[in-house]
MDAnalysis code that builds the backbone (N, CA, C; Angstrom):
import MDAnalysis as mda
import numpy as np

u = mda.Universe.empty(516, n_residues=172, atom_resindex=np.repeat(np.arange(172), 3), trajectory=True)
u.add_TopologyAttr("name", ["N", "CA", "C"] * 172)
u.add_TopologyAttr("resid", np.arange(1, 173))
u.add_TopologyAttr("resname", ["UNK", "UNK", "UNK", "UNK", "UNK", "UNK", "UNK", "UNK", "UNK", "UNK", "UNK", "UNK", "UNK", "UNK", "UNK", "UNK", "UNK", "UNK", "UNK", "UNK", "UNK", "UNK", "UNK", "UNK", "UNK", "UNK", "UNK", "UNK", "UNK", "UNK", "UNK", "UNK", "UNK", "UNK", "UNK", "UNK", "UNK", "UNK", "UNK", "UNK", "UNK", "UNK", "UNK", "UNK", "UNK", "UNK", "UNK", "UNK", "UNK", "UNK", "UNK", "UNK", "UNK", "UNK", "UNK", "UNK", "UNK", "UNK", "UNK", "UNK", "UNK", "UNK", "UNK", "UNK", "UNK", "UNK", "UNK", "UNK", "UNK", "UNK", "UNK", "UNK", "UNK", "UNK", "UNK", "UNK", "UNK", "UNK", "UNK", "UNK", "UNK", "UNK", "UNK", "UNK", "UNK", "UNK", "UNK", "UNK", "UNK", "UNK", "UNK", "UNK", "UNK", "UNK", "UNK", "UNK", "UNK", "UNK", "UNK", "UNK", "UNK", "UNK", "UNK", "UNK", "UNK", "UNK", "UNK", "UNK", "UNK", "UNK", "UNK", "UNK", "UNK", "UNK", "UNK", "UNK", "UNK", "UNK", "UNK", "UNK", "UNK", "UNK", "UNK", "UNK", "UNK", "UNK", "UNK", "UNK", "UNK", "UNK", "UNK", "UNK", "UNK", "UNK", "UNK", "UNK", "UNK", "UNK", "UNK", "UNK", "UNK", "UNK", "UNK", "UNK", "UNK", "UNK", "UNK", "UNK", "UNK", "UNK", "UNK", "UNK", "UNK", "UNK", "UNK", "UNK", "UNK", "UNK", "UNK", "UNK", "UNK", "UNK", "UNK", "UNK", "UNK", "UNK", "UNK", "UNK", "UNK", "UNK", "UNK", "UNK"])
u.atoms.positions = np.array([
    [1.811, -26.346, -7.796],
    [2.745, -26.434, -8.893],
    [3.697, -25.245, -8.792],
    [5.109, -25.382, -9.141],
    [6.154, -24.281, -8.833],
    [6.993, -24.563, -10.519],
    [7.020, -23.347, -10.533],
    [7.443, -22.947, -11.799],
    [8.432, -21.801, -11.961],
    [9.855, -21.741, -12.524],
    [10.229, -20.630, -12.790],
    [10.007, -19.477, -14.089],
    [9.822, -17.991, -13.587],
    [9.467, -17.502, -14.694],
    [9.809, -16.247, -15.082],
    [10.670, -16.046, -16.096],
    [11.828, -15.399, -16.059],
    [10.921, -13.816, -17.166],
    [9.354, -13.593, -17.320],
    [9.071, -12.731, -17.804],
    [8.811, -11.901, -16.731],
    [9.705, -10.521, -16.304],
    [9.354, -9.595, -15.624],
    [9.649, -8.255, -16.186],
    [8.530, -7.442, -15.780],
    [8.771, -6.051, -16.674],
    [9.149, -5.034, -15.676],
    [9.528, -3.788, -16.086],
    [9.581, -2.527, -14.940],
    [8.200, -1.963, -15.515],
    [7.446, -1.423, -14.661],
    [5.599, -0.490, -14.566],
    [6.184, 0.731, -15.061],
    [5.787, 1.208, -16.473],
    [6.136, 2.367, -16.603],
    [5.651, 3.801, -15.190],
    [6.351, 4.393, -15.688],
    [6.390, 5.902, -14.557],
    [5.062, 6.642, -14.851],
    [4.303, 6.685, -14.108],
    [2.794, 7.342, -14.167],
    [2.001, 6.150, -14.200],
    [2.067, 4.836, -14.600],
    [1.480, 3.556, -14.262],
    [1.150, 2.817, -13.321],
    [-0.185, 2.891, -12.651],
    [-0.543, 1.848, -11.613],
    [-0.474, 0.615, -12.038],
    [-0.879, -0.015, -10.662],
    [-1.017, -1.856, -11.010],
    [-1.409, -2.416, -10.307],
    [-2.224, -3.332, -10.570],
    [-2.633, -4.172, -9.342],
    [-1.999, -5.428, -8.382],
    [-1.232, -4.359, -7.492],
    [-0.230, -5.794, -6.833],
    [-0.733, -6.562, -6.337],
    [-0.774, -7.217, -5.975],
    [-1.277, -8.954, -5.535],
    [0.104, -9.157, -4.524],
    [-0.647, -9.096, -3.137],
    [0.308, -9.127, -1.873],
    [0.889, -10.462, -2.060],
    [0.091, -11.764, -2.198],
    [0.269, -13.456, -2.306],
    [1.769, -13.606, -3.083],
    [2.517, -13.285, -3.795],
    [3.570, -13.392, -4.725],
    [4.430, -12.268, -4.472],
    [5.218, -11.530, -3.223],
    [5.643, -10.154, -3.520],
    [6.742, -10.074, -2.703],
    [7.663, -9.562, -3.608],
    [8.830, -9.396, -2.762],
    [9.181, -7.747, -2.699],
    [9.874, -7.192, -1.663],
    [10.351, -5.726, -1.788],
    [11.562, -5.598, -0.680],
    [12.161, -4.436, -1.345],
    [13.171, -3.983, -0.351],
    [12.353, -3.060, 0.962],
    [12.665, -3.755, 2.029],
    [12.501, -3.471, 3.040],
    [12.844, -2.134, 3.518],
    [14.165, -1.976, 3.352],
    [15.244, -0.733, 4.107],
    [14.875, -0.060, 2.530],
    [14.460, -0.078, 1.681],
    [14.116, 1.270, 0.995],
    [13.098, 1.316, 0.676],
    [11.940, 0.803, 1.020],
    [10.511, 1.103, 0.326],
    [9.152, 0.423, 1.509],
    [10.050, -0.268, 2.435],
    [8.871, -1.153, 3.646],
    [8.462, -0.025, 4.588],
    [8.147, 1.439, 4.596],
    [7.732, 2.571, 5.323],
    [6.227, 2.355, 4.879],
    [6.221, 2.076, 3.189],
    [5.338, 2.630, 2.722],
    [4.479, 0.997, 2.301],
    [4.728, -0.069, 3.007],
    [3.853, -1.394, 2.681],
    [2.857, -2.197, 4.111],
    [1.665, -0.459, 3.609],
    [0.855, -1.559, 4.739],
    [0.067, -1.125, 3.945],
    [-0.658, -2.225, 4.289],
    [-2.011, -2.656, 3.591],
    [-3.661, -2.069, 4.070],
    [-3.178, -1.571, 4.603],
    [-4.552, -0.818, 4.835],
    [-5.506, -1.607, 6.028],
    [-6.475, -0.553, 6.490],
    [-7.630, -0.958, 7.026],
    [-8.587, -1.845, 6.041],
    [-8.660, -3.151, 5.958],
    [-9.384, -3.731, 4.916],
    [-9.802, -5.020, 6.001],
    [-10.830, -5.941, 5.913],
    [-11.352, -6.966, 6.298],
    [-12.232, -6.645, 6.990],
    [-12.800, -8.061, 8.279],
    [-13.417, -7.934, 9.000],
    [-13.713, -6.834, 9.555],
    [-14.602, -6.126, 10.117],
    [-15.170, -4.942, 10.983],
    [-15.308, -3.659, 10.362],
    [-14.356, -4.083, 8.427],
    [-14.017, -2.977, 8.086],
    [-15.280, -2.865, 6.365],
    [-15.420, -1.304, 6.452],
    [-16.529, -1.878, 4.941],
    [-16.009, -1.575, 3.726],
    [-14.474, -2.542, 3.262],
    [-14.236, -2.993, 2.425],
    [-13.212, -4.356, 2.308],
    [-13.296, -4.540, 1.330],
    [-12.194, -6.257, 1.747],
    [-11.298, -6.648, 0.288],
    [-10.402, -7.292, 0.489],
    [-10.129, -7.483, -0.635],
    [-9.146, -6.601, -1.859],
    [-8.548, -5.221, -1.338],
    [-8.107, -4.206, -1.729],
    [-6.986, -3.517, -1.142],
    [-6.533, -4.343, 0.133],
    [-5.424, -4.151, 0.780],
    [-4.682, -4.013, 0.034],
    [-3.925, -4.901, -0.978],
    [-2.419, -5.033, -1.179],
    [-2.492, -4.446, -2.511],
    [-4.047, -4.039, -3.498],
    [-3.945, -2.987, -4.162],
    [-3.594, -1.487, -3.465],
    [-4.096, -1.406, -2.457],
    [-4.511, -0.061, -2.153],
    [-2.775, 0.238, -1.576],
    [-2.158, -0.944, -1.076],
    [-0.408, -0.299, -0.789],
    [0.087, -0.050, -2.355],
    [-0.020, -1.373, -3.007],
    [0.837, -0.883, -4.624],
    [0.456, 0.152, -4.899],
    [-0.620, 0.773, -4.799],
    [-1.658, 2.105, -5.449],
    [0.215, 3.512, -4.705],
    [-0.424, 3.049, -3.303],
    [0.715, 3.949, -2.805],
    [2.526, 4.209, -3.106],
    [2.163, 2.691, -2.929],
    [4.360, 2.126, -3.412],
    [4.683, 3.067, -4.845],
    [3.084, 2.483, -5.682],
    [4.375, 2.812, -7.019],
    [4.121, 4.651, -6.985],
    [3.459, 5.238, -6.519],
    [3.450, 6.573, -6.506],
    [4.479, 7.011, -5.714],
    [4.897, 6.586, -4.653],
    [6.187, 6.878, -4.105],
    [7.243, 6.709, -4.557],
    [6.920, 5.635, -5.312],
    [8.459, 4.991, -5.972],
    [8.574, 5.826, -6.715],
    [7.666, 6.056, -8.112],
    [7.458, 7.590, -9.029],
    [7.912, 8.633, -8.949],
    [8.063, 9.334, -7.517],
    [8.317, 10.462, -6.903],
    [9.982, 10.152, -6.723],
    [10.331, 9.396, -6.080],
    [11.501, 8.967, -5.590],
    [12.618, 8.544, -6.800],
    [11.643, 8.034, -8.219],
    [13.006, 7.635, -9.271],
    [13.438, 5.999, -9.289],
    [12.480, 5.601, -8.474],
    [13.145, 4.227, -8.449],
    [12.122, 3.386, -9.165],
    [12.409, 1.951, -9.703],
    [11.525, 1.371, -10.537],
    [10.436, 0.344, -9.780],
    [9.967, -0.269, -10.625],
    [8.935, -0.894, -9.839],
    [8.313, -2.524, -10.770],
    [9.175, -3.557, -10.491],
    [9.057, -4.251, -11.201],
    [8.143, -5.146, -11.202],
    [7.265, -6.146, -12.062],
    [6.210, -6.846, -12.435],
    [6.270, -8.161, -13.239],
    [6.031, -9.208, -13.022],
    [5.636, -10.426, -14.126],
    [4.783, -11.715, -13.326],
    [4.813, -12.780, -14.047],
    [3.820, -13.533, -13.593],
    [4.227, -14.532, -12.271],
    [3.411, -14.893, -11.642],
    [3.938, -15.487, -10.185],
    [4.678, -16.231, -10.200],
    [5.629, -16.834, -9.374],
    [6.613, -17.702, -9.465],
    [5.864, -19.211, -8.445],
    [4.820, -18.854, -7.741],
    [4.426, -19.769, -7.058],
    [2.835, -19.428, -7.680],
    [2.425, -20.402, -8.071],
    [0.799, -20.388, -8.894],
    [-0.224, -21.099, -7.762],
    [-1.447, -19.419, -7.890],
    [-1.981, -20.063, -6.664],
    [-3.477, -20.337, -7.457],
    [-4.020, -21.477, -6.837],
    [-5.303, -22.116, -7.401],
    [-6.067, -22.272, -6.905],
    [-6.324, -21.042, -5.605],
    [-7.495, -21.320, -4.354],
    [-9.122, -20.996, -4.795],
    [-9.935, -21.982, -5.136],
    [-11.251, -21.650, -5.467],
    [-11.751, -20.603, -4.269],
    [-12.506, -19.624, -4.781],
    [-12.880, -18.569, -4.294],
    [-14.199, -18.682, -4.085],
    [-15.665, -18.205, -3.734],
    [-16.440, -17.707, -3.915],
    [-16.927, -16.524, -4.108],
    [-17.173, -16.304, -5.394],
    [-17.566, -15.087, -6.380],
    [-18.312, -14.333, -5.559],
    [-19.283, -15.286, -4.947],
    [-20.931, -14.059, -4.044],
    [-20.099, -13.352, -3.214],
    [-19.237, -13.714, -2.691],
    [-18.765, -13.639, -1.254],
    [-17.785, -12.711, -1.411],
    [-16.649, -13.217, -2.132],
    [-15.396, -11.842, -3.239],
    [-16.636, -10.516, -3.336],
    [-17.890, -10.488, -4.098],
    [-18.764, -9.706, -4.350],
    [-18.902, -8.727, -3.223],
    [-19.201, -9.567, -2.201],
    [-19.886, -8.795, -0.824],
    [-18.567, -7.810, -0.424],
    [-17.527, -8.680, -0.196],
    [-16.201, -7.812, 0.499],
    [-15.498, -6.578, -0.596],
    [-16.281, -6.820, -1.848],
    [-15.589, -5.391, -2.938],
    [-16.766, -5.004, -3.356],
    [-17.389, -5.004, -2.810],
    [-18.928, -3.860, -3.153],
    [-18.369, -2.311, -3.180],
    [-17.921, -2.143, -1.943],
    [-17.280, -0.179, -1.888],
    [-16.310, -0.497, -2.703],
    [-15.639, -1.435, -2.849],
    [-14.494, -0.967, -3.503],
    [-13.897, -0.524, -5.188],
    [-15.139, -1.358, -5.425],
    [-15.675, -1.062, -7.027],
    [-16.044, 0.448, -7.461],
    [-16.880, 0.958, -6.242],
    [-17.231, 2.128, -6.882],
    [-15.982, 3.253, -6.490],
    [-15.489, 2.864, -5.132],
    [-14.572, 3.752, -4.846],
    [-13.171, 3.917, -5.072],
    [-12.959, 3.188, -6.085],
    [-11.979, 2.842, -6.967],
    [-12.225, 3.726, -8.282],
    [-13.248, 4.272, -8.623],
    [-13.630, 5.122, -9.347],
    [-13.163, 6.299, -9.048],
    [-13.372, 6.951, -7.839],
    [-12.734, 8.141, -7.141],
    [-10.992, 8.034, -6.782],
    [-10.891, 6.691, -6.120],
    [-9.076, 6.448, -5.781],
    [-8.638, 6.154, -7.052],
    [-8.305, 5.606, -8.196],
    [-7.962, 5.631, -9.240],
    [-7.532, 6.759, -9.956],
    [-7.945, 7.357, -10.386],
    [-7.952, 9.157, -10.632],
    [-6.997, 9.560, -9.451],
    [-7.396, 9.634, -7.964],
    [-6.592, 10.395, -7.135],
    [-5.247, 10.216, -7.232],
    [-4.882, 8.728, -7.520],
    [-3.353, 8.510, -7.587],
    [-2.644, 8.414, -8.654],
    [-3.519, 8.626, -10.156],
    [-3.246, 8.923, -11.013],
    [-2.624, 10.446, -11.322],
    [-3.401, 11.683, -10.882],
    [-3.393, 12.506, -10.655],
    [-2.491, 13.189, -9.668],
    [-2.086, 12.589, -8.687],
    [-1.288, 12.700, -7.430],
    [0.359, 13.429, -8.011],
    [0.278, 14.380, -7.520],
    [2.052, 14.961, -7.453],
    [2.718, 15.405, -5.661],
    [3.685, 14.246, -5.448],
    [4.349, 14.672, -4.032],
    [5.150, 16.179, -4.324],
    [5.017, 17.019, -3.118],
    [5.925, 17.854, -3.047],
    [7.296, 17.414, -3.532],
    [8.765, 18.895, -3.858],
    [9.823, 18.128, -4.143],
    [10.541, 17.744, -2.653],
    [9.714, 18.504, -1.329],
    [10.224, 18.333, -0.240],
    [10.277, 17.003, 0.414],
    [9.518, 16.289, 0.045],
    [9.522, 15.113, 0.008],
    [10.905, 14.220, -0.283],
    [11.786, 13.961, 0.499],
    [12.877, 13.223, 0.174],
    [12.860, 12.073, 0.640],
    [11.759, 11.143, 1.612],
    [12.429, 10.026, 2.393],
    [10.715, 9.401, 1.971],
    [10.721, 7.495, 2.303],
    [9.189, 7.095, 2.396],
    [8.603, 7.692, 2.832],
    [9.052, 8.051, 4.240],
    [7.955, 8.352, 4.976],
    [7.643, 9.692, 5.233],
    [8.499, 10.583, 4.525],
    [7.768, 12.108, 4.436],
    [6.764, 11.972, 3.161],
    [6.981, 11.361, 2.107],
    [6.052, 11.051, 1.009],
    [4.470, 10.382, 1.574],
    [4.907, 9.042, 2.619],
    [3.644, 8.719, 3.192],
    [3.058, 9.011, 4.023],
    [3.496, 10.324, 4.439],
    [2.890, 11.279, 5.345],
    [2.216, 12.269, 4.557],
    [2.690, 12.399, 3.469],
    [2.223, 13.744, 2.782],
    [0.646, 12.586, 1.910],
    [0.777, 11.584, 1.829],
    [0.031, 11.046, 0.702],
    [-1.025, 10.426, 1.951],
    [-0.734, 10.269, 2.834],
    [-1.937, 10.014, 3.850],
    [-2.802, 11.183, 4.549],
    [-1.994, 13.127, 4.489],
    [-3.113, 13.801, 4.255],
    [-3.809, 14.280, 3.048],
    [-3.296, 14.117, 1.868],
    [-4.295, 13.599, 0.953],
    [-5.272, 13.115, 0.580],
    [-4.946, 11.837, 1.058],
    [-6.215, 10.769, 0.869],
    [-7.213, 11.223, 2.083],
    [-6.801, 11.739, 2.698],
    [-8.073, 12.269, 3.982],
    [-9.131, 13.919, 3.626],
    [-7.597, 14.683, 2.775],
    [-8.485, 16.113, 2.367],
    [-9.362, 15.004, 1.083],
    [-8.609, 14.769, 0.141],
    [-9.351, 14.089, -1.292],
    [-10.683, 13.019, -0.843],
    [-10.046, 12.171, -0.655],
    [-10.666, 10.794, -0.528],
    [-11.958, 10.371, 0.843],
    [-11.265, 11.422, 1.399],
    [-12.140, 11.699, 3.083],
    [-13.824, 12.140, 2.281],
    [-13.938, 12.994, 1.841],
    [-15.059, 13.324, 1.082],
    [-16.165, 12.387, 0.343],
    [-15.284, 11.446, -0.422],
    [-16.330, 10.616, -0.723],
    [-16.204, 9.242, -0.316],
    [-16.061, 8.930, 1.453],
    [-16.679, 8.233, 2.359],
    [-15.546, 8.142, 3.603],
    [-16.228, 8.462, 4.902],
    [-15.683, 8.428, 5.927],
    [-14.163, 7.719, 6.114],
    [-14.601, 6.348, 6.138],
    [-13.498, 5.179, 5.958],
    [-12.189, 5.765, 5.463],
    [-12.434, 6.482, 4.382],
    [-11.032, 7.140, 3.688],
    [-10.155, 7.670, 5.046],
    [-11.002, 8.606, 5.628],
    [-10.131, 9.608, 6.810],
    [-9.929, 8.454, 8.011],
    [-10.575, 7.815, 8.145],
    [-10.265, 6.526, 8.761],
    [-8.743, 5.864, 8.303],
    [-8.630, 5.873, 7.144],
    [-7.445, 5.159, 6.449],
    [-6.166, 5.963, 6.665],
    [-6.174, 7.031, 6.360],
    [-5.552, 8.048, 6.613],
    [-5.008, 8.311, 7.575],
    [-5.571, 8.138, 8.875],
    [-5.265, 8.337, 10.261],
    [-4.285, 6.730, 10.374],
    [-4.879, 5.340, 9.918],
    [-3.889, 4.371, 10.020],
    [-2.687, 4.864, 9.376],
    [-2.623, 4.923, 8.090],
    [-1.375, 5.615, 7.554],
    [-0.727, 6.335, 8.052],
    [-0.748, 7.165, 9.011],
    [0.302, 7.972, 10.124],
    [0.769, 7.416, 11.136],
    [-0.576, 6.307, 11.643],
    [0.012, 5.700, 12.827],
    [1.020, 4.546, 12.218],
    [1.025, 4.011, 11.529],
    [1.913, 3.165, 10.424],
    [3.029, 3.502, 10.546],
    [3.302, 4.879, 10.176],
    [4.475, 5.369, 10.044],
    [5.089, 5.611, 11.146],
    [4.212, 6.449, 11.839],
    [4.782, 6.903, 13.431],
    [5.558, 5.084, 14.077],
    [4.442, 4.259, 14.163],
    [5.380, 2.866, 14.462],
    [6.841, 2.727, 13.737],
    [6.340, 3.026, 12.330],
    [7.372, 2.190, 11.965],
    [9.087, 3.021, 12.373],
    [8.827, 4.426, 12.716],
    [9.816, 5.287, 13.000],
    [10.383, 4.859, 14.416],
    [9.466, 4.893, 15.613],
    [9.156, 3.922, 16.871],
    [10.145, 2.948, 16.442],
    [9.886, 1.980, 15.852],
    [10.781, 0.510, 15.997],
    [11.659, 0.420, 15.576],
    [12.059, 1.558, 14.192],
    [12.996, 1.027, 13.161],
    [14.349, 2.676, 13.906],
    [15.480, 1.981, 13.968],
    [16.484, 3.455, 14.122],
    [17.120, 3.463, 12.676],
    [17.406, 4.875, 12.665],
    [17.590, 5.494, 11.237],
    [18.981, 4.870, 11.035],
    [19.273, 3.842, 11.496],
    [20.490, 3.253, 10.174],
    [19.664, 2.065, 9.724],
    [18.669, 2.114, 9.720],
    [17.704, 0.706, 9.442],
    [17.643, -0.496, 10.142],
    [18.118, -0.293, 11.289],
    [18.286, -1.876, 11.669],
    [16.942, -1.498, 12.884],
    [16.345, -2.521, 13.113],
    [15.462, -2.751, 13.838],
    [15.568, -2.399, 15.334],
    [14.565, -1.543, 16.382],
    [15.226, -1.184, 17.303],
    [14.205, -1.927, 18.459],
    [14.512, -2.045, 19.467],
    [14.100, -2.898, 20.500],
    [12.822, -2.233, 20.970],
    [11.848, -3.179, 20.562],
    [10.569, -2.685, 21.463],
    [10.269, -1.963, 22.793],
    [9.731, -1.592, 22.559],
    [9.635, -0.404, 24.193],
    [9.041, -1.189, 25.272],
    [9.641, -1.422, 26.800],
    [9.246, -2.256, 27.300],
    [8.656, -1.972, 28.050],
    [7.634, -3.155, 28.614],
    [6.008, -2.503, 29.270],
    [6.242, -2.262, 31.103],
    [5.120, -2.037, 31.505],
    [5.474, -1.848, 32.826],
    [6.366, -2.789, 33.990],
    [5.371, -3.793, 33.347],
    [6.284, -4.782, 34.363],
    [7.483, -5.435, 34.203],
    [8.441, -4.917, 32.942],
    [9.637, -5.358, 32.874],
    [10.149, -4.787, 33.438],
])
């Protein structure tokens, strides 16, 4: 079922939220440095918290940066039966460690040196490794993706934003 729906709010400033990747649109060339989703799924021991755990980041950057961060109900309604046991199994860590990350990004102030995404998501990915590293490995695990994230995304993207040609392999 498709529906238009014209209630959308701006997230007040100091306000998290739980984005929901399934419904999401963003500016690319000003805020796509800072939209990856994390080490989450298969192989990994948590699931299900990806596209919180970027909003967790976005709107703290956005915060820092002055820019808004807008919210309302989906425009495409999704009705995929789930299994609860199973949802259960893949947010077991994430329940409790959402207890500790919650607070951290609540709490969180970027330097004012911080002027661009990706000096912010550089600064907020050794963070989460001094902070978050502590109460469970995985964190500094996450942390280390978050640089390599960036380092790519600097790699591919040239600083007038336009996309730059993959680096080509040996045998080209």
């Amino acid at each position: 079922m498709c529906r238009y729906v014209d209630a959308v709010m701006t997230i007040p400033k100091g306000t998290l939220f739980p984005m929901c990747g399934m419904n999401l649109a963003f500016d690319r060339e000003l805020i796509g440095p800072a939209m990856y989703f994390g080490l989450m799924g298969d192989g990994q021991p948590i699931g299900r918290y990806d596209d919180m755990w970027a909003g967790w980041c976005v709107k703290v950057i956005c915060d820092h940066m002055g820019w808004g961060v807008k919210t309302g109900l989906p425009y495409i309604w999704h009705s995929k039966a789930s299994n609860p046991f199973v949802n259960l199994r893949k947010e077991y860590n994430g329940i409790f460690w959402q207890e500790e990350a919650v607070p951290f990004f609540q709490s969180l102030t970027l330097p004012k040196e911080c002027t661009s995404v990706q000096q912010c998501y550089m600064e907020l990915a050794k963070l989460v490794k001094e902070k978050l590293g502590k109460v469970d490995p995985y964190f500094t695990k996450l942390a280390d993706g978050m640089v390599t994230w960036i380092e790519a995304w600097e790699e591919l993207n040239s600083p007038d934003g336009t996309e730059a040609k993959a680096p080509k392999g040996k045998d080209e």
